[in-house]
N, C-alpha and C positions, 0 to 999 in steps of 0.2 A: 489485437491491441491497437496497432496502427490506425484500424479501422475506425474503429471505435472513437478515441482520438479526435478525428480527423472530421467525425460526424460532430462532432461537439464544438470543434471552433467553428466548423463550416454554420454551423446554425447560430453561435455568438454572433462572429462574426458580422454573418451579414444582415441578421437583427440588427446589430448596432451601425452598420452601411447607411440600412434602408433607415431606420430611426431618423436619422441627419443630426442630432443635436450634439455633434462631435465638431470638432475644428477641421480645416480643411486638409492638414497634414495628420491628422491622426484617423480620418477617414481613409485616405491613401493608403496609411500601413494597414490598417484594417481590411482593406479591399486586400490590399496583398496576401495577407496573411487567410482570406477567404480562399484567393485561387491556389495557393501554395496545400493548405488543407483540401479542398477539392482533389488536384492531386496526388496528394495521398491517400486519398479514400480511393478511388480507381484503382490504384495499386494495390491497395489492400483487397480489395477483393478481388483483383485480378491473381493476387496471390492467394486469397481463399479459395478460391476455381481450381486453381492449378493443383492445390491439396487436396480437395475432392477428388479430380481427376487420378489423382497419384495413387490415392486409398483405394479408390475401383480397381482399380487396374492390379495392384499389391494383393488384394482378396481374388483376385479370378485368378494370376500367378499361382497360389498358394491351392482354391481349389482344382486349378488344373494338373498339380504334384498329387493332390491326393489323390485325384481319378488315373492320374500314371503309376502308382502305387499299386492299385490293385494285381493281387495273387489269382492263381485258376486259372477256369472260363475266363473269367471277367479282364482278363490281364490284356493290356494293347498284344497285339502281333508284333513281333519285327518286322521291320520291313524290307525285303528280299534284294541282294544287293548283284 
């Protein structure tokens, strides 16, 4: 959502930067309000990454419980202490 966001004013924004038919002070906050959105977009997908990263990892966890589960033959050994 951050992300998301973040892409929208960044593209307002600096449309309205580069346009120039703003005043001198309201291009300023404008400019600001581009790098502050910029920032947040980074973050946002640096936290999208990090959720991918966590979902892999959470799926190989879970199927590496099921392959230590297995009964029989198929069952890990112990390991000899």
């Amino acid at each position: 959502m951050i992300t998301v966001v973040s892409v929208a004013l960044v593209i307002v924004s600096t449309y309205s930067v580069v346009k120039g038919s703003l005043s001198a002070g309201m291009t300023r906050v404008l400019a600001v309000i581009a790098l502050l959105s910029l920032v947040a977009l980074v973050y946002g997908l640096i936290e999208l990454a990090l959720a991918v990263i966590a979902t892999t990892a959470e799926r190989r966890r879970k199927a590496r419980e099921v392959t230590e589960r297995r009964r029989g033959d198929r069952a890990r050994k112990p390991t000899p202490h």
